[in-house]
Residue, then its C-alpha position, 0 to 999 in steps of 0.5 A: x397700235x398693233x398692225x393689222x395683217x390680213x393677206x397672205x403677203x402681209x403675213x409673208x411680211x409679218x414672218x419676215x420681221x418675226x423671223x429677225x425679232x426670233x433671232x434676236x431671242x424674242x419669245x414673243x416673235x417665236x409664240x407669234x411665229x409659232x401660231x403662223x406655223x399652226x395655221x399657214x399664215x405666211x408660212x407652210x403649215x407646219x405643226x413640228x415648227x409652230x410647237x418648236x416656237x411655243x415650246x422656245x417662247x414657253x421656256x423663254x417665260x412668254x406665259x399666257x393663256x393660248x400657249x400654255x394650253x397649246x403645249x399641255x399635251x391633252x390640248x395641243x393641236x400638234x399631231x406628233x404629240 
């Protein structure tokens, strides 16, 4: 059962344990990181981190659907792109 952050505290905790899975070179820990960053859930808003994490996470083999378009840059929501 995965659990269910909604406030921003609860996000702020969610990066926490993100950032200690991430260390451990958890690509799943930097895609879901990489979307905290995106979108300011716990963390600044920061587009250069989120697509830092999804490139890592990409690299790493963490394949699916939202992070390979968010790296295809004809999609990506990254404005340094």
């Amino acid at each position: 059962m995965r659990a269910r952050y909604t406030s921003q505290a609860s996000y702020r905790e969610a990066s926490s344990l993100l950032h200690a899975a991430a260390e451990q070179d958890s690509k799943e820990a930097k895609y879901y990181l990489g979307l905290m960053h995106e979108y300011g859930k716990g963390v600044e808003q920061d587009f250069l981190k989120a697509y830092n994490h999804y490139r890592q996470s990409s690299n790493q083999g963490y394949v699916s659907a939202p992070c390979s378009s968010r790296l295809d840059s004809d999609h990506v929501s990254c404005p340094f792109l």
